[in-house]
C-alpha atoms as one frame of an Amber mdcrd trajectory, in Angstrom:
protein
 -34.473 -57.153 -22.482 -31.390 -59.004 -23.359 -29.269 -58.549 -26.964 -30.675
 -62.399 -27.561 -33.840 -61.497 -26.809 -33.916 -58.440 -29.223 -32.137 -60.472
 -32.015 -35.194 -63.249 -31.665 -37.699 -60.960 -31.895 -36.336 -59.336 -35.308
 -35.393 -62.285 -36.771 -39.355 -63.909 -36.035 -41.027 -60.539 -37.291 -38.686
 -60.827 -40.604 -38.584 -64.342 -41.223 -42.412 -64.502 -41.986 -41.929 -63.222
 -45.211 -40.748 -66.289 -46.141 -44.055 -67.599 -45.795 -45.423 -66.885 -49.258
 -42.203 -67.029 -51.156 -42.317 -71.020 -51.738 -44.915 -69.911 -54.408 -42.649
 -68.707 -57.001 -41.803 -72.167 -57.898 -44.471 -72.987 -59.023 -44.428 -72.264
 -62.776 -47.048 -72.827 -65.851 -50.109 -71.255 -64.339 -53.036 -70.120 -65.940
 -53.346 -67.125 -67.535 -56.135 -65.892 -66.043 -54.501 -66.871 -62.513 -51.208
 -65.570 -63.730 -53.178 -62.201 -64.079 -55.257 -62.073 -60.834 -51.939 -62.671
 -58.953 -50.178 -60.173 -60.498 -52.991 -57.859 -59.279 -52.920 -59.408 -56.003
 -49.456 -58.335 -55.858 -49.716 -54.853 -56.670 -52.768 -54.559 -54.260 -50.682
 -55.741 -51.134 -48.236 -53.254 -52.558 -51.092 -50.427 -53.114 -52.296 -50.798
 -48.792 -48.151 -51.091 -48.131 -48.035 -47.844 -49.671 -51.067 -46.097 -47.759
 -49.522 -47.609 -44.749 -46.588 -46.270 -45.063 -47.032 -42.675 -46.147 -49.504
 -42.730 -42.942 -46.880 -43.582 -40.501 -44.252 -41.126 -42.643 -45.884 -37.961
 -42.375 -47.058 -38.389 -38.570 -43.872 -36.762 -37.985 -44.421 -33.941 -40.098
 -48.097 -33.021 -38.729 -46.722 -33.579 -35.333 -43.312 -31.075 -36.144 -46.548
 -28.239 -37.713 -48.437 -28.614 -34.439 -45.837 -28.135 -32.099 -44.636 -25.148
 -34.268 -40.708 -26.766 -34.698 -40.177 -25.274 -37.938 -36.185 -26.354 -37.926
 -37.194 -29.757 -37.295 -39.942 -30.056 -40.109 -37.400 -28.504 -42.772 -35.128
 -31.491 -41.912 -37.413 -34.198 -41.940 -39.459 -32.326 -44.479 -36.084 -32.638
 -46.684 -35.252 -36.037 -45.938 -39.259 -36.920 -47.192 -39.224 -35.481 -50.584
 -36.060 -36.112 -51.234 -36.128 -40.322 -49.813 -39.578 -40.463 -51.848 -37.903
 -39.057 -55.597 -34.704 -41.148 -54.297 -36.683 -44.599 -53.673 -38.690 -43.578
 -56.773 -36.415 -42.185 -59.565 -33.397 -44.497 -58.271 -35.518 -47.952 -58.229
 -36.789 -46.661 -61.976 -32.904 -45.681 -63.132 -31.874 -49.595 -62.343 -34.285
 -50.992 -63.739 -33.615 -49.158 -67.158 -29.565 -50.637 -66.463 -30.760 -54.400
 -65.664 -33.371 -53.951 -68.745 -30.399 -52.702 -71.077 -27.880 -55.563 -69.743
 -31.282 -58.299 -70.761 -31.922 -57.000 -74.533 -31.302 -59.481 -76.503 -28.129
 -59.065 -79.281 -29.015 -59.991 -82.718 -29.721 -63.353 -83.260 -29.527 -65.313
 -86.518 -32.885 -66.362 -87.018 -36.543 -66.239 -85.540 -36.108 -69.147 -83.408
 -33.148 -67.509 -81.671 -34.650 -64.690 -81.184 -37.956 -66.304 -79.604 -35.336
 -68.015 -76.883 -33.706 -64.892 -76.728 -37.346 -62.825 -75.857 -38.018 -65.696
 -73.741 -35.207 -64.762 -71.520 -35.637 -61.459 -71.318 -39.292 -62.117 -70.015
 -37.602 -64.106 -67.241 -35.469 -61.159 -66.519 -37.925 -58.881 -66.325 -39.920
 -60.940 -64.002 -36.550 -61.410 -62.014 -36.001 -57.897 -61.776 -39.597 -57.032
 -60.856 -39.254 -59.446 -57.430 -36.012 -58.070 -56.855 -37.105 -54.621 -57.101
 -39.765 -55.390 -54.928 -38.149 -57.181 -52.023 -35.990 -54.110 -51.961 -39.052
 -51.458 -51.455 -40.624 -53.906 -48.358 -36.901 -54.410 -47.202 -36.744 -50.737
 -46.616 -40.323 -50.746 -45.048 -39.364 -53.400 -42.925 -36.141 -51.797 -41.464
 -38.137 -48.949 -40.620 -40.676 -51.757 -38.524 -37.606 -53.142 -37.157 -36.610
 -49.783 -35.523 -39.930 -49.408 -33.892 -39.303 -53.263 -32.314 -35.969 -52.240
 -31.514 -37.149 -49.253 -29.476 -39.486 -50.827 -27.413 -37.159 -53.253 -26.516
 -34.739 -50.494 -25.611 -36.831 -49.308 -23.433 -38.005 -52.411 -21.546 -41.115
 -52.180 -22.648 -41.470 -56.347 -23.289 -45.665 -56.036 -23.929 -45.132 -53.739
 -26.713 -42.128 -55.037 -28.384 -43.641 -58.696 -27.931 -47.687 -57.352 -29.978
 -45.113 -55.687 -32.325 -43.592 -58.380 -33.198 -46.831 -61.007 -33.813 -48.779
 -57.726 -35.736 -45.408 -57.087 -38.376 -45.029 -61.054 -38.318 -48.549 -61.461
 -39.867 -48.571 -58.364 -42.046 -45.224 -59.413 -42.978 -46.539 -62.843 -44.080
 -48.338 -61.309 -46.903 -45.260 -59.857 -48.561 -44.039 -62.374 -50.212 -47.060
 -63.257 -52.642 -46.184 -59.877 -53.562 -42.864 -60.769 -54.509 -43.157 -63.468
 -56.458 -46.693 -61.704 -58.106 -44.632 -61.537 -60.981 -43.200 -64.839 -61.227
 -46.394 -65.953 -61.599 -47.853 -63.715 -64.242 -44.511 -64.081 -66.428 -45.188
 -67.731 -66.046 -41.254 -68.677 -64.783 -40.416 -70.709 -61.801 -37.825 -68.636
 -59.522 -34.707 -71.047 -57.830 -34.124 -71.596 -54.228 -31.506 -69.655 -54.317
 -33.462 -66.349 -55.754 -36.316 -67.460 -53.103 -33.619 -67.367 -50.134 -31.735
 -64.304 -51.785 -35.426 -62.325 -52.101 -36.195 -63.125 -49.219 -32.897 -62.275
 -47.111 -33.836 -58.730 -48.838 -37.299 -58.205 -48.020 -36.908 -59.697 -44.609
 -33.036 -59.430 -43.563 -33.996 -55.196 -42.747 -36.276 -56.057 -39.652 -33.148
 -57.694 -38.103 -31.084 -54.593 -38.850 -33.414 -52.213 -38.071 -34.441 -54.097
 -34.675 -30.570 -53.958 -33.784 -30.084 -50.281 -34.399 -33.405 -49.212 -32.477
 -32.115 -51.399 -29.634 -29.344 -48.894 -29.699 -30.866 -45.468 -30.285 -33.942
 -43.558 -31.480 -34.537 -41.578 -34.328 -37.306 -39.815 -36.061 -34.953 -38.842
 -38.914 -33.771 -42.550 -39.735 -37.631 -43.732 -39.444 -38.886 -40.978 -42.145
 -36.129 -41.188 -44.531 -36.320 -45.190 -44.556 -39.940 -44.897 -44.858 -39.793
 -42.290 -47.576 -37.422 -44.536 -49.838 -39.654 -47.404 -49.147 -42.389 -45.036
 -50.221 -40.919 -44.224 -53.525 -39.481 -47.714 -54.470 -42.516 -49.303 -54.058
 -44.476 -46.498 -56.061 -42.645 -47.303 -58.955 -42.966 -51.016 -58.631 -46.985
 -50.327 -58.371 -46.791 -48.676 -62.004 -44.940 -51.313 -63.301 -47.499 -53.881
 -62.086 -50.007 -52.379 -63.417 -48.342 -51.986 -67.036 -48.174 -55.732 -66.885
 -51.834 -56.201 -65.385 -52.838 -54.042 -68.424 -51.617 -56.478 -70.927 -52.978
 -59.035 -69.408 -55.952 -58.460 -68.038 -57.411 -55.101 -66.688 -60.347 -56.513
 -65.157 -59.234 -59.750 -63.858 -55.766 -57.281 -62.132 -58.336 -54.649 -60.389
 -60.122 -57.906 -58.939 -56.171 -59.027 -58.095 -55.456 -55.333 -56.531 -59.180
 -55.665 -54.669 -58.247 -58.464 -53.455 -54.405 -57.754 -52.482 -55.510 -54.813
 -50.578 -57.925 -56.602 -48.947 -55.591 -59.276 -47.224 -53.233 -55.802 -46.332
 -56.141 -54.253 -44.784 -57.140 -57.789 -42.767 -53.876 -57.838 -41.293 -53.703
 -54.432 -40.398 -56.609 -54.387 -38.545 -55.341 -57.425 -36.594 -52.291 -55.567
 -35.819 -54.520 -52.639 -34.461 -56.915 -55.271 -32.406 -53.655 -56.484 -30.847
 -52.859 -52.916 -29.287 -49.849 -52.437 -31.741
């Protein structure tokens, strides 16, 4: 398969999670809808998590069976330690971008209602951001498995790769802009395209650097960051869902993980 060939088949699996992005613009929603897509968010985010830690410790079981101790204490390593980074790193920015947003002292309660108002924004902001990074590192790690089986000439594979991530992928970006929605704020193009050049830009990468070489060790440890950033973005989600709306978020999350699941399984009918 030809360097072209590779790069078009990275840049349709990624570009897909542009799909559900255009929905962030739309602003002054419902409350109850605001809530339910919030949940719906954090459910896609709940199945990408399952999926992921599935797919992460096949290596592991696979090292235990076949009794390579060396290699499990590497990849073992690289687990933990990508799941606390993902995790404990994603939660250490977002304490810095929440610091830089607190408002200053204002002069009087209207200022400070303008100032609260933008620091909602912000937080809503940061949660898409922080987001798009956790399924950008997921998708870097699908992008490698694309890149390998065009590597290896195997066109089938790459080609039911690339439709199965394309319509998982397609789901993402509700998720992204989940809190947009609740929050109430309309996101720019430009925070669309930028969100969306995170959460998607990865499969591109990753499908270039599997075109050139295999690794178990880069797939785990990208997994395992993607693992732990998008843990913490779950809890965050749910603190929000929680002051909202518990029971209209777990319908959201039902739902959420449903439309994971559906897509999923249409990967797996495909022979992905």
């Amino acid at each position: 398969m030809s360097t072209g060939d590779t790069i078009l088949l990275g840049l349709i699996a990624g570009a897909t999670v542009f799909i559900g992005l255009p929905f962030g613009r739309v602003g002054g929603v419902r409350s109850s809808l605001a809530c339910f897509l919030n949940g719906l968010s954090a459910g896609i985010l709940v199945f990408l998590l399952f999926d992921i830690l599935e797919h992460a410790t096949e290596p592991l079981e696979e090292a235990v069976q076949a009794e390579a101790w060396g290699h499990l204490v590497v990849i073992g390593s690289l687990y933990v330690s990508g799941l606390g980074i993902g995790l404990v790193g994603l939660g250490h920015l977002g304490r810095l971008w929440r610091e830089r947003s607190a408002p200053a002292a204002t002069p009087g309660p209207g200022a400070m209602a303008v100032a609260e108002a933008r620091v909602v924004r912000a937080d809503a902001l940061r949660m898409g951001v922080s987001i798009a990074i956790g399924i950008g590192l997921h998708n870097f790690s699908e992008g490698l498995a694309i890149g390998q089986a065009a590597h290896t000439n195997e066109v089938s594979l790459a080609l039911l790769l690339v439709i199965g991530f394309a319509l998982h992928n397609g789901t993402e970006g509700f998720g992204i802009v989940g809190p947009l929605a609740a929050a109430g704020e309309r996101a720019s193009w430009s925070w669309l395209l930028l969100a969306g050049l995170i959460a998607g830009g990865p499969t591109l990468l990753g499908t270039l650097l599997g075109a050139t070489f295999s690794s178990v060790v880069v797939f785990v440890a990208f997994l395992a960051l993607a693992a732990g950033a998008i843990l913490y973005v779950i809890g965050e989600l749910f603190a929000v869902g929680r002051r909202l709306s518990r029971e209209i978020t777990l319908w959201g999350v039902l739902a959420g993980f449903g439309a994971g699941l559906v897509t999923e399984l249409v990967l797996v009918a495909a022979g992905a």
